[in-house]
N, C-alpha and C positions, 0 to 999 in steps of 0.2 A: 590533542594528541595524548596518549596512554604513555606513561612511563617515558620511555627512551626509545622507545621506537619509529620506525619511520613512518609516511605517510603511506608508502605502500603495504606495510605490516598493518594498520590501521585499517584500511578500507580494502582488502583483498576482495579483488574481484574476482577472484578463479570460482567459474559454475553459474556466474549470473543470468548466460544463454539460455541453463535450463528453467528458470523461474517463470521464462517468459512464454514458455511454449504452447499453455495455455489461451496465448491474445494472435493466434498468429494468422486471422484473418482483421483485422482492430489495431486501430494504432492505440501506443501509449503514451499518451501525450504526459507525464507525470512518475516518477519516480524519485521516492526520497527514504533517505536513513529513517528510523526512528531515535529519537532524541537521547543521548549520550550510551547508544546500542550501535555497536560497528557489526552486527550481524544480524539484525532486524530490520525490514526496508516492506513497502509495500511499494504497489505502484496501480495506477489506474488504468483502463485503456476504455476506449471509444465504444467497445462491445457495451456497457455496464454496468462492468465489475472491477473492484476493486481487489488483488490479491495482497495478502498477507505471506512474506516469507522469510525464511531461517536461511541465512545461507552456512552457516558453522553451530555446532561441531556437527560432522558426518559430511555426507553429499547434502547440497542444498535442495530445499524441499517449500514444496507451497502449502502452510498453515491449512488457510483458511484462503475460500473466494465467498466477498461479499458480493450479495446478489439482490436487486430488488429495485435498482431504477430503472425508471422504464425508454432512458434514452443513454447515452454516451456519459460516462463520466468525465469531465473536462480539466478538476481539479481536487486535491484534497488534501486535508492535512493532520499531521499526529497533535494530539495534547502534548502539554511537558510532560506527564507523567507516563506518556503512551498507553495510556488504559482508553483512549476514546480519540477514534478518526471522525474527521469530519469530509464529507463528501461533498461538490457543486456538481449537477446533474445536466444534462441539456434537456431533462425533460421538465427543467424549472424546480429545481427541489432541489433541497439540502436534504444532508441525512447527519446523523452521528449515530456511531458505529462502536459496537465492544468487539475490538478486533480478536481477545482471548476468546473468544465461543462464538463469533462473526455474527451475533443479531443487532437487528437494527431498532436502537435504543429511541430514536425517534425523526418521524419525515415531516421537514414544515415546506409546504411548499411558498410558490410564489406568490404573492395577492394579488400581482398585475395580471 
């Protein structure tokens, strides 16, 4: 928690509906903060892709959508320093992701 404030001052949800409107034939099985940022979150969905969003200051807004697997995103997760996503794919691949300019930094796939 920040200061003195409450949990709902903290992780204000007002606007998260619009972040999502991008995935809305796709489910998203995955949304998470980024690491000691209460206005940075990405989240996955089935289509993919992964987005990248701001939800403060202003209206919230989607960064970046990372794009380039060639099945369902199923999972994925920030560094501590939030400079690099990691992706699990259902097309059998990992990715890590520079979510500042959304390229994809490198794909290892499965060996199985």
């Amino acid at each position: 928690m920040a200061g003195d404030t409450t949990l709902s001052e903290n992780y204000a949800f007002a606007g998260v509906y619009h972040v999502f409107d991008q995935h809305t034939d796709s489910a998203v099985p995955k949304v998470q903060f980024a690491h000691d940022d209460r206005h940075l979150l990405a989240c996955c969905s089935l289509d993919g892709t992964i987005s990248v969003c701001r939800l403060a200051p202003g209206p919230p807004a989607v960064l970046r959508v990372l794009r380039g697997h060639g099945g369902g995103v199923a999972d994925f997760a920030w560094s501590l320093s939030n400079d690099v996503l990691v992706s699990a794919s259902l097309d059998g691949t990992l990715r890590l992701w520079a979510p500042a300019d959304g390229r994809c930094i490198r794909r290892v796939p499965d060996p199985d």
